[in-house]
C-alpha positions in Angstrom: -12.6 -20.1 -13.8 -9.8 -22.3 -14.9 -7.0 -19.6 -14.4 -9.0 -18.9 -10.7 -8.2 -22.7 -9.7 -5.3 -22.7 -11.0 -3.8 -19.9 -8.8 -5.5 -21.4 -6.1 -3.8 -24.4 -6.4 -0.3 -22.6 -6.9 -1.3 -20.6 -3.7 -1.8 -23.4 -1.8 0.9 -25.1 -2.6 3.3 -22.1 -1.7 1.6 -22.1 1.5 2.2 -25.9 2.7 5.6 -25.5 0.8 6.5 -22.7 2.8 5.2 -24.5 6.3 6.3 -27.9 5.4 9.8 -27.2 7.2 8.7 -25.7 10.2 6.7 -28.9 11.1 8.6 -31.2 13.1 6.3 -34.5 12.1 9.9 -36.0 10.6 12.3 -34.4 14.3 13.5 -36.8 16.4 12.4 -35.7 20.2 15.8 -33.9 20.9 15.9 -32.1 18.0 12.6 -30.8 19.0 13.4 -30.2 22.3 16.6 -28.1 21.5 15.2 -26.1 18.9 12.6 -25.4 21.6 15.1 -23.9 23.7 16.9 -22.2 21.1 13.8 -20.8 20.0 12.5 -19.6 23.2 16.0 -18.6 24.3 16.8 -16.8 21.6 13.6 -14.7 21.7 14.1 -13.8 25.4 17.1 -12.5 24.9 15.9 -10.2 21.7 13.4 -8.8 23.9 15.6 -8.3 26.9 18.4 -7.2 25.3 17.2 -5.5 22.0 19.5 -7.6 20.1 18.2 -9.7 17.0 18.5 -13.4 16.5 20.5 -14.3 13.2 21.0 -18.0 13.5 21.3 -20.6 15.9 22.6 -24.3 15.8 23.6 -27.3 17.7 26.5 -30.1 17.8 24.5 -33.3 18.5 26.1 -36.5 16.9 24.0 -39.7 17.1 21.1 -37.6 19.2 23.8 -37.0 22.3 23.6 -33.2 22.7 27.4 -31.5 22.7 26.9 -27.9 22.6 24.1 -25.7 21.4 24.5 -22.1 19.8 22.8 -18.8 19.1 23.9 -16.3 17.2 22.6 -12.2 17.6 23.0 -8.8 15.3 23.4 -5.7 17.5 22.0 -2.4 16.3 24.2 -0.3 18.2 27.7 0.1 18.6 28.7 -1.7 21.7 31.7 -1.6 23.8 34.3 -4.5 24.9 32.7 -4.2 28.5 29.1 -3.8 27.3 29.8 -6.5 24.8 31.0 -9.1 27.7 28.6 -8.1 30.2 25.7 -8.8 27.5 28.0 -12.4 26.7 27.9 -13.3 30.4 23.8 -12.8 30.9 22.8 -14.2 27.4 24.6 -17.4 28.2 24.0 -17.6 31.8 20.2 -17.4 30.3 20.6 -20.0 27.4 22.4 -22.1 30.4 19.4 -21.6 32.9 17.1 -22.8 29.8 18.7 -25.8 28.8 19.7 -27.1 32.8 16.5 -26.2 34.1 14.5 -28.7 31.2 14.1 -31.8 32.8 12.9 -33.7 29.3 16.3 -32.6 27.8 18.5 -33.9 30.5 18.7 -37.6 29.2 20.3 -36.1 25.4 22.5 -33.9 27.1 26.4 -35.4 26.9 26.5 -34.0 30.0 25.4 -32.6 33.2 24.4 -29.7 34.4 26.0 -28.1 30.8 28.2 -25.2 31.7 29.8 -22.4 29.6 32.2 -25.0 27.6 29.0 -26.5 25.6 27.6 -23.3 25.2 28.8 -20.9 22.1 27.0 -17.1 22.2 27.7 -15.1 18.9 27.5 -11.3 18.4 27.9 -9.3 15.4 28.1 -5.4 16.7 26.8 -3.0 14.0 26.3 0.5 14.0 23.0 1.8 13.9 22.3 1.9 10.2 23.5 -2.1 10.3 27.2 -1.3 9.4 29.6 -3.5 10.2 32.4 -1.8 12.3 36.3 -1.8 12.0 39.3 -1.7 13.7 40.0 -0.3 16.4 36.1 -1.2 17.7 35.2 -4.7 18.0 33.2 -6.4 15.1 32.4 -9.5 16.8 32.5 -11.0 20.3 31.6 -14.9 21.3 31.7 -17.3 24.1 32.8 -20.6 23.1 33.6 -23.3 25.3 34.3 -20.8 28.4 36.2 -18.2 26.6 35.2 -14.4 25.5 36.9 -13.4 22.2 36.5 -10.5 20.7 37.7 -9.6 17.2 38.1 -6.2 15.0 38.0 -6.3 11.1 40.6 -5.0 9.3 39.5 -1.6 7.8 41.3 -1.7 5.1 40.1 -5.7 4.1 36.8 -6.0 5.4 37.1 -10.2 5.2 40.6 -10.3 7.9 40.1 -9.9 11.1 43.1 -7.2 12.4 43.6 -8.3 15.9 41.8 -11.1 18.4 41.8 -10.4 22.0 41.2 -13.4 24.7 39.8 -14.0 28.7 38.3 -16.9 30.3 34.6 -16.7 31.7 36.9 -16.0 35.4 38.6 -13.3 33.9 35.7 -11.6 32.6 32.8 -11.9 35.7 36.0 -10.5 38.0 35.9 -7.9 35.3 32.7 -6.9 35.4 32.7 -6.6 38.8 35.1 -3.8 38.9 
């Protein structure tokens, strides 16, 4: 009986350990309110897309809302024009999220936000996870209204081998050829 309560009580204090952070009794309302967005975002967009949701995070100094992030794992190896088409609509969507929430709108630094205070991450894998190399791209953001997309050296798997630029213009004239 003794050793019965006593893993009870360790159990249920794994339990409230374990849900403890997800509470937001000690958030301030615009922390709540972006990591509603980034949560709700993020989860579109793995549904949609079939990409996963690795990380997320914002730039919010004093409560005044600069830029917020999400970052995805692909599980499929994805071209540079797949890769910036997926860029374009998975921050046109975190965009629609954040300037159509009209309790955010007093945090934000400012108004409507636009691709410069947005940063989408993706990690482009094979379909086993891999990481690929050189010469397909490893990586591709959008971070304050440009595309990058990097390969990894194949021969130092911690150096990126080349880097390769466009602005947001650039990119939608792109993707409509």
């Amino acid at each position: 009986m003794k050793y019965m309560l006593m893993g009870v009580t360790v159990l249920f204090s794994l339990i409230m350990g374990y849900l403890m952070p997800y509470q937001d009794v000690n958030r301030s309302l615009e922390e709540k309110l972006v990591n509603e967005i980034l949560f709700s975002t993020g989860e579109a967009i793995e549904k949609k897309y079939k990409i996963k949701v690795v990380g997320d995070g914002a730039a919010m100094p004093g409560g005044d809302i600069r830029e917020l992030s999400l970052i995805f794992n692909t599980k499929k190896r994805l071209s540079k024009q797949s890769l910036r088409k997926l860029l374009v609509e998975c921050s046109d969507e975190l965009l629609n999220q954040i300037n159509s929430n009209l309790e955010i709108r007093p945090f934000l630094n400012v108004y409507p936000f636009t691709e410069k205070n947005i940063e989408i991450v993706i990690f482009n894998h094979d379909q086993n996870g891999r990481g690929l190399t050189d010469p397909e791209i490893s990586s591709a953001e959008i971070s304050r209204g440009l595309l990058i997309y990097r390969t990894v050296d194949p021969a130092d798997s911690f150096k990126y081998k080349n880097e390769f630029e466009e602005t947001l213009e650039q990119a939608l004239k792109d993707l409509k050829n």
